[in-house]
ROMITI-525526 format. One record per residue (C-alpha): residue number from 1; x, y, z; residue in three letters. Coordinates in nm, 3 decimals, padded with zeros to 5 digits. Each point is the difference from the previous one (the first is absolute). Example, Ala and Ser with C-alpha at 12.3 -4.5 7.8 and 13.67 -1.06 7.14 Angstrom:
2
<pt seq="1" xx="01.230" yy="-00.450" zz="00.780" type="ALA"/>
<pt seq="2" xx="00.137" yy="00.344" zz="-00.066" type="SER"/>
This chain:
313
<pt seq="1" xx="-00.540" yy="-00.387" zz="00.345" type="UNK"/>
<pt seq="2" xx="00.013" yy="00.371" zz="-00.119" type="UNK"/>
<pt seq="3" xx="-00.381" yy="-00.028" zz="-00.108" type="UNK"/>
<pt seq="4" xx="-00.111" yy="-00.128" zz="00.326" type="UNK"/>
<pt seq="5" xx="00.145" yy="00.275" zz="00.215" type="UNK"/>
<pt seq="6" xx="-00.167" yy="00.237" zz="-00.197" type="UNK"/>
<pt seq="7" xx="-00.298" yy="-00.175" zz="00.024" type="UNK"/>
<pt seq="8" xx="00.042" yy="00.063" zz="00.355" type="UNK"/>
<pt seq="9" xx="00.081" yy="00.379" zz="-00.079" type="UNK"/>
<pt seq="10" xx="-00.403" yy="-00.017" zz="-00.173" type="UNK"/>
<pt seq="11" xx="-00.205" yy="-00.163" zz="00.244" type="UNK"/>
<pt seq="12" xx="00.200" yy="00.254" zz="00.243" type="UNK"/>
<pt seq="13" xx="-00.065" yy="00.275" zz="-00.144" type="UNK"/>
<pt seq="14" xx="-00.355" yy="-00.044" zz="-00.258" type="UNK"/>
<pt seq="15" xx="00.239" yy="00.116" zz="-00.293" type="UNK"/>
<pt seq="16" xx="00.070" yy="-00.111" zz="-00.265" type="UNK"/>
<pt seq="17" xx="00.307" yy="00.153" zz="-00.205" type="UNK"/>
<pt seq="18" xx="00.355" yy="-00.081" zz="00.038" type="UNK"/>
<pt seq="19" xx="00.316" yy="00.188" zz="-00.058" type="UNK"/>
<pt seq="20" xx="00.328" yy="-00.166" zz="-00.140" type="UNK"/>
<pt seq="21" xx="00.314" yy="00.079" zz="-00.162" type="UNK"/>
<pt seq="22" xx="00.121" yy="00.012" zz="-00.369" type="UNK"/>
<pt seq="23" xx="00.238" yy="-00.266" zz="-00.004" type="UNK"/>
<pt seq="24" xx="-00.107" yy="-00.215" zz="00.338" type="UNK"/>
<pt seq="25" xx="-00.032" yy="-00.328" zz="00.029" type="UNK"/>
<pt seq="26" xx="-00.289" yy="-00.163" zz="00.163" type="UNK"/>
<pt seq="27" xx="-00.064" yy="-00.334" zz="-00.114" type="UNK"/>
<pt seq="28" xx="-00.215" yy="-00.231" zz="-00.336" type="UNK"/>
<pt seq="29" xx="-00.304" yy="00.169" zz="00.112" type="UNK"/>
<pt seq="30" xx="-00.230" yy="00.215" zz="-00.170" type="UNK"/>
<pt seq="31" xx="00.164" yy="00.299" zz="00.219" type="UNK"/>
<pt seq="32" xx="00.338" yy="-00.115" zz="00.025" type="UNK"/>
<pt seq="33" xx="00.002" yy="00.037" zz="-00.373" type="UNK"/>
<pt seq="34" xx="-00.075" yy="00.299" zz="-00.113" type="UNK"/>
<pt seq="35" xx="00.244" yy="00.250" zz="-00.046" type="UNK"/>
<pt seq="36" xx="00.282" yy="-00.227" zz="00.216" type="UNK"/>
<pt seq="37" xx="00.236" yy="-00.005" zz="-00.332" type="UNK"/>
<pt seq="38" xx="-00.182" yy="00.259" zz="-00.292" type="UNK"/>
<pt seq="39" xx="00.262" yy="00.035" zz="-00.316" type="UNK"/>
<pt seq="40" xx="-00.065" yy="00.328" zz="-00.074" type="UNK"/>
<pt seq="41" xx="-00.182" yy="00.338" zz="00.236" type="UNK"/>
<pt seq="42" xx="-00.362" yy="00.044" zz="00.046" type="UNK"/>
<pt seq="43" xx="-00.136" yy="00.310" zz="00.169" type="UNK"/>
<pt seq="44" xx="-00.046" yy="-00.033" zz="00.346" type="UNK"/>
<pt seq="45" xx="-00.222" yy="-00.091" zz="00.162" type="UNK"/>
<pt seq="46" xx="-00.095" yy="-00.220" zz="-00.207" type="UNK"/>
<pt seq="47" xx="00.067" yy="-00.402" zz="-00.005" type="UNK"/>
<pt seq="48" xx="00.059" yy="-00.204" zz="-00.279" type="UNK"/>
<pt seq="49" xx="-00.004" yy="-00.393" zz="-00.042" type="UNK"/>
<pt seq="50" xx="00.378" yy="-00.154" zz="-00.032" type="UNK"/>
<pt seq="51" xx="-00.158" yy="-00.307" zz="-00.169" type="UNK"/>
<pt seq="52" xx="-00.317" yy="-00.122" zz="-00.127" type="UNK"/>
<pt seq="53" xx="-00.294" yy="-00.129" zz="00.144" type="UNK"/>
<pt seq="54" xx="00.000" yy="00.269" zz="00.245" type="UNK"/>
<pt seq="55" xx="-00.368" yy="00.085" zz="00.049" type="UNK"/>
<pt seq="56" xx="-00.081" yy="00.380" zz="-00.067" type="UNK"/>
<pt seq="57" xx="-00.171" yy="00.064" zz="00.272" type="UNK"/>
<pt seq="58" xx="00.299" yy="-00.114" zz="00.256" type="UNK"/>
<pt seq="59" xx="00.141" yy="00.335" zz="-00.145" type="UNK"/>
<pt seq="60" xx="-00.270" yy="00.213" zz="00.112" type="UNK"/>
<pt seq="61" xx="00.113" yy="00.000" zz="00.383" type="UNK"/>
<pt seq="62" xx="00.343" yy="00.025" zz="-00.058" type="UNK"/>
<pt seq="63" xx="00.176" yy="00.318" zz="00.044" type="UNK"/>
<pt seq="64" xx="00.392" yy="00.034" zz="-00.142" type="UNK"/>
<pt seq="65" xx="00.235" yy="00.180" zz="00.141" type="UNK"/>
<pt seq="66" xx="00.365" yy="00.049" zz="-00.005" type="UNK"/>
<pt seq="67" xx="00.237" yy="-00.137" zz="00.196" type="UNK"/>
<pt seq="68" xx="00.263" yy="00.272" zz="00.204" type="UNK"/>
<pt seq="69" xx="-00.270" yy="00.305" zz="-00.047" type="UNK"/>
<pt seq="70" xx="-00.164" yy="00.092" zz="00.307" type="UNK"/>
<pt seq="71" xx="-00.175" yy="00.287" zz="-00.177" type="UNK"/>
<pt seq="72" xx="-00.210" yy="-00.146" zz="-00.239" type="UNK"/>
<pt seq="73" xx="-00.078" yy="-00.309" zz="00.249" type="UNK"/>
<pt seq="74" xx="-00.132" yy="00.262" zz="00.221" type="UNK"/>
<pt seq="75" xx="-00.190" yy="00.164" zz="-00.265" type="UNK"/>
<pt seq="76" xx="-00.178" yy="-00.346" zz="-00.130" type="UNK"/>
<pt seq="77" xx="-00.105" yy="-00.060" zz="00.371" type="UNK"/>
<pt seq="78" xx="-00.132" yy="00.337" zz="00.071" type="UNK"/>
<pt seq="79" xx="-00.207" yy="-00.034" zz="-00.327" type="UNK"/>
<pt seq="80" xx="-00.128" yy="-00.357" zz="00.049" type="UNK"/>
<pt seq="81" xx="-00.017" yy="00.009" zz="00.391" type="UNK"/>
<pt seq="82" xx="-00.331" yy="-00.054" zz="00.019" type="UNK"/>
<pt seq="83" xx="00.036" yy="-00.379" zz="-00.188" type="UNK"/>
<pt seq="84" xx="00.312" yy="-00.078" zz="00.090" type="UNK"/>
<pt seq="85" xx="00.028" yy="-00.280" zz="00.229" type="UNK"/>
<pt seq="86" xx="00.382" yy="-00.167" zz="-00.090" type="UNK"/>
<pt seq="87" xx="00.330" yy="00.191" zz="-00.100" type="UNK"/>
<pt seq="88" xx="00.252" yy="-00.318" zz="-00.050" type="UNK"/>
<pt seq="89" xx="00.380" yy="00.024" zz="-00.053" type="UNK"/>
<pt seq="90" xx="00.283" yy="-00.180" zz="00.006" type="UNK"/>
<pt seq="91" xx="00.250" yy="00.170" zz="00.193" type="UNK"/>
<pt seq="92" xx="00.255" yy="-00.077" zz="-00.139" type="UNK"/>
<pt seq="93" xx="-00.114" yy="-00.045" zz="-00.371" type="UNK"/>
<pt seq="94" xx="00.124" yy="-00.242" zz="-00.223" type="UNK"/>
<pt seq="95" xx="00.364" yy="00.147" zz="00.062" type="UNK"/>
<pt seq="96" xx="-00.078" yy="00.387" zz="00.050" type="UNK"/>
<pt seq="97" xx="00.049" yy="00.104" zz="00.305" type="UNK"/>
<pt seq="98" xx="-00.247" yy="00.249" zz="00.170" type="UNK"/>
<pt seq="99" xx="00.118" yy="00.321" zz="-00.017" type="UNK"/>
<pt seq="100" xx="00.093" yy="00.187" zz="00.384" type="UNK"/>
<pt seq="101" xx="-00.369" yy="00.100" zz="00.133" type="UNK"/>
<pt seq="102" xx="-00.224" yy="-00.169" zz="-00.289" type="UNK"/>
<pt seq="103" xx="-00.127" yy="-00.311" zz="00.228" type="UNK"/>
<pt seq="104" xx="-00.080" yy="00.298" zz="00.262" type="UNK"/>
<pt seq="105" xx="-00.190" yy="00.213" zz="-00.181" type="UNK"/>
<pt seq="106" xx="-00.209" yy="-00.293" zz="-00.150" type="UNK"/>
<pt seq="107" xx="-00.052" yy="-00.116" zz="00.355" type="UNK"/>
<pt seq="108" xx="-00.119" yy="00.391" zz="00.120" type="UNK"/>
<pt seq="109" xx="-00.222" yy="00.013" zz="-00.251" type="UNK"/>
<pt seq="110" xx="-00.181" yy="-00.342" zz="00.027" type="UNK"/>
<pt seq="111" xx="-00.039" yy="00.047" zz="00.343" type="UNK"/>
<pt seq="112" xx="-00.124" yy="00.352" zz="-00.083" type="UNK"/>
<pt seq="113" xx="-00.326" yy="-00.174" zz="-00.191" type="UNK"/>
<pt seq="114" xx="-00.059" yy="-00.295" zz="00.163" type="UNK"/>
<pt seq="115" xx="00.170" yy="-00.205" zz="-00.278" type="UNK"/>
<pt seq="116" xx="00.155" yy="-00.366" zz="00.056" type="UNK"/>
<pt seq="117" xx="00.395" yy="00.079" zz="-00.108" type="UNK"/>
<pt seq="118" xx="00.124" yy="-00.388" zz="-00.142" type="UNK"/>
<pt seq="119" xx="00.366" yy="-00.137" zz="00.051" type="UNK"/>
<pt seq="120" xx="00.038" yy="-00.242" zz="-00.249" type="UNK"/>
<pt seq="121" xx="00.329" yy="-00.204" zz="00.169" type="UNK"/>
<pt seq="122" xx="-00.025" yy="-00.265" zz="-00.172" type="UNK"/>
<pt seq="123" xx="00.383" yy="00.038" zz="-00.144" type="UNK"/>
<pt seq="124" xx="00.103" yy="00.249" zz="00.286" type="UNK"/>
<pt seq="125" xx="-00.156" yy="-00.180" zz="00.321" type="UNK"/>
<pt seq="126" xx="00.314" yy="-00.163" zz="00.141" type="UNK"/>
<pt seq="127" xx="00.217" yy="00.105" zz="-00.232" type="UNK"/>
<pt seq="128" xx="00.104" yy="00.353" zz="00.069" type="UNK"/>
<pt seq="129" xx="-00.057" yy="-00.034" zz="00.366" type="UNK"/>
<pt seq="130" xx="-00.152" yy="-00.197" zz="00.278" type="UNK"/>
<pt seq="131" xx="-00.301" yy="00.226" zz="-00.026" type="UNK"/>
<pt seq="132" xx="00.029" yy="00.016" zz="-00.346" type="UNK"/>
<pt seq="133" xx="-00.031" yy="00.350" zz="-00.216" type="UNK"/>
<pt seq="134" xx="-00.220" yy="00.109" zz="00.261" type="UNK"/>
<pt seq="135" xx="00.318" yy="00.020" zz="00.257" type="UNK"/>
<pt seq="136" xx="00.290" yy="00.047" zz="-00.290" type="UNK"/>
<pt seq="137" xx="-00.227" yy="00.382" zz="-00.117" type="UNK"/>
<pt seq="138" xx="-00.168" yy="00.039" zz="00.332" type="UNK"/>
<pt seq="139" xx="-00.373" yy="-00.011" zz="-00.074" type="UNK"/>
<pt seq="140" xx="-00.260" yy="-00.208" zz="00.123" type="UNK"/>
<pt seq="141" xx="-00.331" yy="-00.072" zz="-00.238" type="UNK"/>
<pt seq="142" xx="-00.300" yy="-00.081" zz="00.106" type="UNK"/>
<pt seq="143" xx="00.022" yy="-00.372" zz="-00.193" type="UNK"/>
<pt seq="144" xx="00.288" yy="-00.177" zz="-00.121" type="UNK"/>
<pt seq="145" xx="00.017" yy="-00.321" zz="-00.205" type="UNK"/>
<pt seq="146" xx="00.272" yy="-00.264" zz="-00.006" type="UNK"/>
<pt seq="147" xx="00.135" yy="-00.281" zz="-00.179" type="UNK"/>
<pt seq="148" xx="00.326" yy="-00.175" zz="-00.137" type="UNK"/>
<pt seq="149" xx="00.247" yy="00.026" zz="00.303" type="UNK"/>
<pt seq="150" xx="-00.252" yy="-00.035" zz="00.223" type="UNK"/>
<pt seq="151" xx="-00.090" yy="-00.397" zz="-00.103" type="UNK"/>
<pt seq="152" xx="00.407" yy="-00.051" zz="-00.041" type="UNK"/>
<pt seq="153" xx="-00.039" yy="-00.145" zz="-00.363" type="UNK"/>
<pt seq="154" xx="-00.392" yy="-00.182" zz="00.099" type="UNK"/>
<pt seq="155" xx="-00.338" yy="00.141" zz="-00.101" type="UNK"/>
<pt seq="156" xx="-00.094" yy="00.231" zz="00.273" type="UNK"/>
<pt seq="157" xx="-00.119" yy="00.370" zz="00.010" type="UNK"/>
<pt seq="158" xx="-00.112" yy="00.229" zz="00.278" type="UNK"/>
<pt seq="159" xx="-00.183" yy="00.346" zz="00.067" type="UNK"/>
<pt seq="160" xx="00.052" yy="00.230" zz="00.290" type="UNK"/>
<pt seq="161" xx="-00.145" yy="00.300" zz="00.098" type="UNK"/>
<pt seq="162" xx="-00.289" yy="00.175" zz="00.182" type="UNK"/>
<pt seq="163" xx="-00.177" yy="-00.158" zz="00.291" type="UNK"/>
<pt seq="164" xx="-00.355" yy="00.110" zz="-00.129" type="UNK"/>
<pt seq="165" xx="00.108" yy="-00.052" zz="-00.385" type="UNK"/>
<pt seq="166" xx="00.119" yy="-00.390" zz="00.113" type="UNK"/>
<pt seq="167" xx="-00.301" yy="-00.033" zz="00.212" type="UNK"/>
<pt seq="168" xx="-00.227" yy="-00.020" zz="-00.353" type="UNK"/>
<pt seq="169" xx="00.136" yy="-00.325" zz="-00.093" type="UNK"/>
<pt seq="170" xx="-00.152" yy="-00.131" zz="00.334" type="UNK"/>
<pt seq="171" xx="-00.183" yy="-00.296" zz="-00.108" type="UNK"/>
<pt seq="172" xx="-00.199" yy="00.067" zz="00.347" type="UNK"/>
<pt seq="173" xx="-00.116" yy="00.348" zz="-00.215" type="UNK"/>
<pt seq="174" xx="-00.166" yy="-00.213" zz="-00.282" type="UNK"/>
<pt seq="175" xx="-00.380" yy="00.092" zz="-00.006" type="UNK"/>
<pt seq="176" xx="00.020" yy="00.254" zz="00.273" type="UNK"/>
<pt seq="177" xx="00.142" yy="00.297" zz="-00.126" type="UNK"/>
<pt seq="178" xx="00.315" yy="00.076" zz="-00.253" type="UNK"/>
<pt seq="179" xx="00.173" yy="-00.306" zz="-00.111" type="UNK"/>
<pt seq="180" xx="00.276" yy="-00.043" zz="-00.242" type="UNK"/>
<pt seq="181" xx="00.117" yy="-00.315" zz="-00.114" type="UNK"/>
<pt seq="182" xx="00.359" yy="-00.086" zz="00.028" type="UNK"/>
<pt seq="183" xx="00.093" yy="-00.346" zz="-00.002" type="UNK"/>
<pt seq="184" xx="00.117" yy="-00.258" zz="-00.275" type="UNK"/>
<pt seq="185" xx="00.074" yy="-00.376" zz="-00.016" type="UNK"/>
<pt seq="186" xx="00.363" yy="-00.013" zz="00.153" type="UNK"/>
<pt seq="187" xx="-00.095" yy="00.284" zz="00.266" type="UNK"/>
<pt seq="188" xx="00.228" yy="-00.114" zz="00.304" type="UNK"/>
<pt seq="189" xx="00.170" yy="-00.310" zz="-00.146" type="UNK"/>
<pt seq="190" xx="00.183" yy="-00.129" zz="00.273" type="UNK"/>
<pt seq="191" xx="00.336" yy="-00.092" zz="-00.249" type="UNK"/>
<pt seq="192" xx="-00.005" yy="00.352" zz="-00.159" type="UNK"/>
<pt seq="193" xx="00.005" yy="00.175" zz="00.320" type="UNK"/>
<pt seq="194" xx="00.250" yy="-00.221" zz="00.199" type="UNK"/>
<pt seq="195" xx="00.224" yy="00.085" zz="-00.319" type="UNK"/>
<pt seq="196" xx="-00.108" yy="00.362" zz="00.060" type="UNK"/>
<pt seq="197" xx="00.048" yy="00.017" zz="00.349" type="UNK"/>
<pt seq="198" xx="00.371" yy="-00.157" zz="-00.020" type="UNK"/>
<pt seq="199" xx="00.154" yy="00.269" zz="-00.281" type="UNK"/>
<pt seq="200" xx="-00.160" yy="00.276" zz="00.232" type="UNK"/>
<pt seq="201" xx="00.201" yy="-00.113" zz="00.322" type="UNK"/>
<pt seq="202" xx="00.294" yy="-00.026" zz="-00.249" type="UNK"/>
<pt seq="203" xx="-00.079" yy="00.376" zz="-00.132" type="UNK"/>
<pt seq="204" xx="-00.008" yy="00.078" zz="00.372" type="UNK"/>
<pt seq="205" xx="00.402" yy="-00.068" zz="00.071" type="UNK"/>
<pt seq="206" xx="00.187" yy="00.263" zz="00.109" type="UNK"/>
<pt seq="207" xx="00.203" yy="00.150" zz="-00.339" type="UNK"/>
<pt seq="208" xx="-00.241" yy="-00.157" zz="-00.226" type="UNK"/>
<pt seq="209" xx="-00.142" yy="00.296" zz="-00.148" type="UNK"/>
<pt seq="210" xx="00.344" yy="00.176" zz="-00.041" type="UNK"/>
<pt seq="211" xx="00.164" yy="-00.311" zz="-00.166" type="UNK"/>
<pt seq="212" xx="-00.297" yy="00.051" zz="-00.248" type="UNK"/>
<pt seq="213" xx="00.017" yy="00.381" zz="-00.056" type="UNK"/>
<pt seq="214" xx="00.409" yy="-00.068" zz="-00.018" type="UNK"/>
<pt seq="215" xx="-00.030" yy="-00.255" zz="-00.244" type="UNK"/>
<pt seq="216" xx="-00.250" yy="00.246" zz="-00.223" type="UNK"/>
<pt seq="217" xx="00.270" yy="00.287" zz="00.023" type="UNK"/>
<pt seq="218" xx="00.266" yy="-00.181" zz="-00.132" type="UNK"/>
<pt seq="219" xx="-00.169" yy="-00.149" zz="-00.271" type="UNK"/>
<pt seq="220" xx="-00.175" yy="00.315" zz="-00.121" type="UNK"/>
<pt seq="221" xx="00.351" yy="00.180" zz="00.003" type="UNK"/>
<pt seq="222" xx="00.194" yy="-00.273" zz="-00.148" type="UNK"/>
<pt seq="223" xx="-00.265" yy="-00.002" zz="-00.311" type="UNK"/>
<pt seq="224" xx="00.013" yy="00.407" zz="00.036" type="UNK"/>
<pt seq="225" xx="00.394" yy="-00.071" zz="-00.068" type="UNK"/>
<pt seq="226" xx="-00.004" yy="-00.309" zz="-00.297" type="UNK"/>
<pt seq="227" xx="-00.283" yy="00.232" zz="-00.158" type="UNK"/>
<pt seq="228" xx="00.215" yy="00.296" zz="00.016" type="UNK"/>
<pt seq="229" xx="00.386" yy="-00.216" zz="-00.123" type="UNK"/>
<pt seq="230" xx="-00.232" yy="-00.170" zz="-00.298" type="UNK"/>
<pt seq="231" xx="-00.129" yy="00.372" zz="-00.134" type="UNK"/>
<pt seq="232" xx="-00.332" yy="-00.108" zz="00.038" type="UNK"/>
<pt seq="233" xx="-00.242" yy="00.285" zz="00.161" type="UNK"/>
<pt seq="234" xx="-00.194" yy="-00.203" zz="00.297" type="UNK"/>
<pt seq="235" xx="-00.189" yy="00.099" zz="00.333" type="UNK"/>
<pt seq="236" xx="-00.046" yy="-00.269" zz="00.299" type="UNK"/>
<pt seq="237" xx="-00.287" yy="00.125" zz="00.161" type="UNK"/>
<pt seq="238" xx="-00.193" yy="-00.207" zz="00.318" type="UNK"/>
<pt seq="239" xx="00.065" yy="-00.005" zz="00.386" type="UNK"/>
<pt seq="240" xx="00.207" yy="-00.244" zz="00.211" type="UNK"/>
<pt seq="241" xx="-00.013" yy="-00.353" zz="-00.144" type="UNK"/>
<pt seq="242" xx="-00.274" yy="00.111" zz="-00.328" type="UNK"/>
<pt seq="243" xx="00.168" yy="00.105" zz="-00.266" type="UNK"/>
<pt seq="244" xx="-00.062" yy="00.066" zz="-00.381" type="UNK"/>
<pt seq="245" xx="00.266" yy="00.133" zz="-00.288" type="UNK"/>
<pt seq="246" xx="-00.155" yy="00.264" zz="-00.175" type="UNK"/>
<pt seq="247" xx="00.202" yy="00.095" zz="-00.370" type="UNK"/>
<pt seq="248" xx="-00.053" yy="00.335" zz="-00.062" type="UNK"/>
<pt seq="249" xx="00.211" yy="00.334" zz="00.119" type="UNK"/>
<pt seq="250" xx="-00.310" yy="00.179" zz="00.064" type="UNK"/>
<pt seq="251" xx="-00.064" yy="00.168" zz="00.310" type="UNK"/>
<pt seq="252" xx="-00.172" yy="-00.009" zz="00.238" type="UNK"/>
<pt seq="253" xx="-00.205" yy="-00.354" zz="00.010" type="UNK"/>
<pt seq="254" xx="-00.280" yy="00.136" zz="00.225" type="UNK"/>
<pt seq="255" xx="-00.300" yy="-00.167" zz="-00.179" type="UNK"/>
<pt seq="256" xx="-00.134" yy="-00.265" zz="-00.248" type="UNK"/>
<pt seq="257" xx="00.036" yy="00.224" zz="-00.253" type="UNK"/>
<pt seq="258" xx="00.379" yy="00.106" zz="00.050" type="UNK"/>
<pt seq="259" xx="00.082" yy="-00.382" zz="-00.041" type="UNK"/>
<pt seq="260" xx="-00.194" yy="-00.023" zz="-00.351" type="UNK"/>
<pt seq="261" xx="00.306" yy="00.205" zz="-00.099" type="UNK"/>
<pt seq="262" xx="00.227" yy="-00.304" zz="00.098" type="UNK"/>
<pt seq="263" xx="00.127" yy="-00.246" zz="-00.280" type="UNK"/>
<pt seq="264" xx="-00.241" yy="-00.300" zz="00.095" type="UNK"/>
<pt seq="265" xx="00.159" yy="-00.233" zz="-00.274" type="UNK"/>
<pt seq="266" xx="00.380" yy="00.049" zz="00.136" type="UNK"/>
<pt seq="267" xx="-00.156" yy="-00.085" zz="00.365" type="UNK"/>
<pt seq="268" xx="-00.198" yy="-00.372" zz="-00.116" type="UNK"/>
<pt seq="269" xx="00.384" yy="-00.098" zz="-00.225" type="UNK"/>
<pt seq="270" xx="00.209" yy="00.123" zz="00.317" type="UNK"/>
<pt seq="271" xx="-00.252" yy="-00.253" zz="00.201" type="UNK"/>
<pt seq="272" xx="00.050" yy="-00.276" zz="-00.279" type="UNK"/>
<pt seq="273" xx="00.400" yy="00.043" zz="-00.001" type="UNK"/>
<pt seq="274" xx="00.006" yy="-00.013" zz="00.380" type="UNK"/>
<pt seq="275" xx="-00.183" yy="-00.354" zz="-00.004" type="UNK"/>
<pt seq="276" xx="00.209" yy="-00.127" zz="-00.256" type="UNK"/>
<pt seq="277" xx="00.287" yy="00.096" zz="00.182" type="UNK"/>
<pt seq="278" xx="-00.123" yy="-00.120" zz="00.321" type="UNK"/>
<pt seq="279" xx="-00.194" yy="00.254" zz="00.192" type="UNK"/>
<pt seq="280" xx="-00.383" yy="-00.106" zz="00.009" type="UNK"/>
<pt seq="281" xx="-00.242" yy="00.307" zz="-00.014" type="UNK"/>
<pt seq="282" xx="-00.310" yy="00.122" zz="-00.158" type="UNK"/>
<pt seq="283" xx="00.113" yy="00.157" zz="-00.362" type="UNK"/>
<pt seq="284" xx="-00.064" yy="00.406" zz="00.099" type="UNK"/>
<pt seq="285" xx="-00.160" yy="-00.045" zz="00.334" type="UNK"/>
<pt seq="286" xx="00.121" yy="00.028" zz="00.313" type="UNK"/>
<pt seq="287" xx="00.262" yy="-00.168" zz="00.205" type="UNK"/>
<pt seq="288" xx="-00.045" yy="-00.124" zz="00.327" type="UNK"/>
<pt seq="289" xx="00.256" yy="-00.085" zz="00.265" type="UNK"/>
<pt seq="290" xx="-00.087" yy="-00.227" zz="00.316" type="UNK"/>
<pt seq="291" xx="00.234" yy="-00.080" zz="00.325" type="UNK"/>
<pt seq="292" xx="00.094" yy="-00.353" zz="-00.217" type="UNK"/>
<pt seq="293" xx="00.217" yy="00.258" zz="-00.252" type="UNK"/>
<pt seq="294" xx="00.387" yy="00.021" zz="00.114" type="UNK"/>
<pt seq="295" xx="00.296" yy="00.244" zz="-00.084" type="UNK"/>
<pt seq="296" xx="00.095" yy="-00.226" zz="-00.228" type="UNK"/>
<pt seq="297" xx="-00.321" yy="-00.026" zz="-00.193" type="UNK"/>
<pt seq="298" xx="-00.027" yy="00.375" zz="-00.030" type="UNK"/>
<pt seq="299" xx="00.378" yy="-00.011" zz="-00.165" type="UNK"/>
<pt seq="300" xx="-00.041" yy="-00.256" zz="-00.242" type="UNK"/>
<pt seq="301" xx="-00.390" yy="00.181" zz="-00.085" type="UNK"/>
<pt seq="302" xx="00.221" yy="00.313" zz="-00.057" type="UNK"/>
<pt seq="303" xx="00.266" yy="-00.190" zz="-00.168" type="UNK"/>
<pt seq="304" xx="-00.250" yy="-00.145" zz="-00.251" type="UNK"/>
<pt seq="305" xx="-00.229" yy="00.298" zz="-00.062" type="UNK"/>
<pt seq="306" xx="00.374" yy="00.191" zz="-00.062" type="UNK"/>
<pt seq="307" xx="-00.025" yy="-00.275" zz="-00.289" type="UNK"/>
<pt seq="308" xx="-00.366" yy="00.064" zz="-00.105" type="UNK"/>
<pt seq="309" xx="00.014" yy="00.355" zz="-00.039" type="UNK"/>
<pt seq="310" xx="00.289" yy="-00.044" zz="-00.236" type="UNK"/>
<pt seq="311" xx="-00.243" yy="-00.228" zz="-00.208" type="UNK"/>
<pt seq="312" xx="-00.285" yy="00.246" zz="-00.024" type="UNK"/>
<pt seq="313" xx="00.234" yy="00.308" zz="-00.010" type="UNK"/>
């Protein structure tokens, strides 16, 4: 879905480059992967394939930036104003949060230049808040993209955004004027959305976002607390129910970079030794909590990670 919207942001503007983020996330394709998860730093701005069979020239309108510095964001978009059409971010990235005024400034300064600014929500929308990052930091883009929570566990994405942008996927536009197409073969599938539609009027309970952003703050400080009675130097960075234990004592974690310094091995065996004890997760990604999760699921999770730590100690 990412490299659809900024499609959009292309046939909006008659640009072509696009800026990301060291370290963001943004899906298999050619875009998506370069740069979302490099091993060791490049020079900005430029991007670098994570895997192969990257073609060499999807690097040539990519511009890299990173994450949490407003200053040399705004200095790549003052250079490359002029063939800029996208900046895309994901607000809340992997599990850094955006530093106080960094979402602000990017939006100031896109709107300064006439380029489309890009929520990627595809792991924030309807997580962090009804409104998604946009509401939880207080800034509205000009296109946002969503997925996951949205289709409550079925196939469904969705973009939002713009009047005029929206307006180019018009079918009605085809042959008379800017078009861009934006469909695929389950567009609108009746199950997926139904499933959709029923987690969002569950999302939209009274308390449901502050059972969430609860449940996250007790986790993240019981971990802060088994990390700290094992000896074992560890960070729990993320927002509300997204989560991630970092193993380093370096700080601060602002960027992709910072978290290169973290012990990567240490984070995939803690992940092993919490399945085999019981807790299922993705071996040094991120945790995720959902209104299903109880008290007593968070205390026997901290109970058992207490017990994991020990083992990679």
């Amino acid at each position: 879905m990412p490299d659809r919207v900024l499609r959009l942001a292309r046939a909006g503007t008659g640009r072509d480059k696009v800026l990301k983020f060291e370290g963001g996330w943004h899906g298999g394709h050619d875009l998506g992967q370069l740069s979302g998860a490099p091993a060791a730093e490049r020079p900005h701005p430029e991007a670098v394939p994570d895997w192969d069979g990257i073609p060499a020239g999807a690097c040539r309108d990519v511009l890299l930036a990173p994450f949490n510095d407003p200053d040399a964001v705004e200095s790549l978009i003052e250079q490359h104003r002029g063939e800029l059409a996208a900046v895309i971010v994901e607000p809340l990235q992997r599990a850094l949060r955006p530093e106080p005024g960094f979402l602000g400034r990017l939006r100031d300064v896109t709107r300064r230049h006439g380029v489309v600014l890009v929520f990627d929500e595809i792991v924030t929308g309807f997580r962090l808040a009804w409104g998604g990052a946009q509401e939880r930091y207080g800034v509205v883009p000009d296109l946002a993209c969503y997925g996951k929570v949205i289709g409550g566990g079925y196939p469904v994405s969705a973009v939002a955004g713009r009047r005029d942008l929206l307006q180019l996927a018009d079918p009605g536009q085809k042959g008379r004027g800017r078009y861009c197409f934006l469909s695929g073969t389950l567009t609108g599938n009746p199950v997926a959305c139904a499933a959709g539609l029923a987690t969002l009027e569950v999302l939209r309970q009274p308390g449901a976002y502050q059972r969430l952003h609860a449940l996250g703050e007790r986790l993240a400080q019981g971990l802060r607390q088994a990390g700290a009675d094992a000896g074992v130097p560890l960070q729990v960075l993320g927002d509300g129910p997204v989560l991630q234990v970092y193993f380093t004592g370096h700080r601060p974690l602002r960027n992709h970079r910072d978290l290169l310094r973290a012990d990567r091995g240490r984070a995939v065996r803690f992940g092993h030794e919490l399945i085999r004890l019981g807790v299922y997760c993705t071996p040094g990604g991120k945790l995720y909590l959902s209104l299903a999760h109880t008290d007593a699921d968070i205390a026997r999770t901290l109970k058992i990670a207490a017990e994991a730590l020990q083992a990679v100690r």
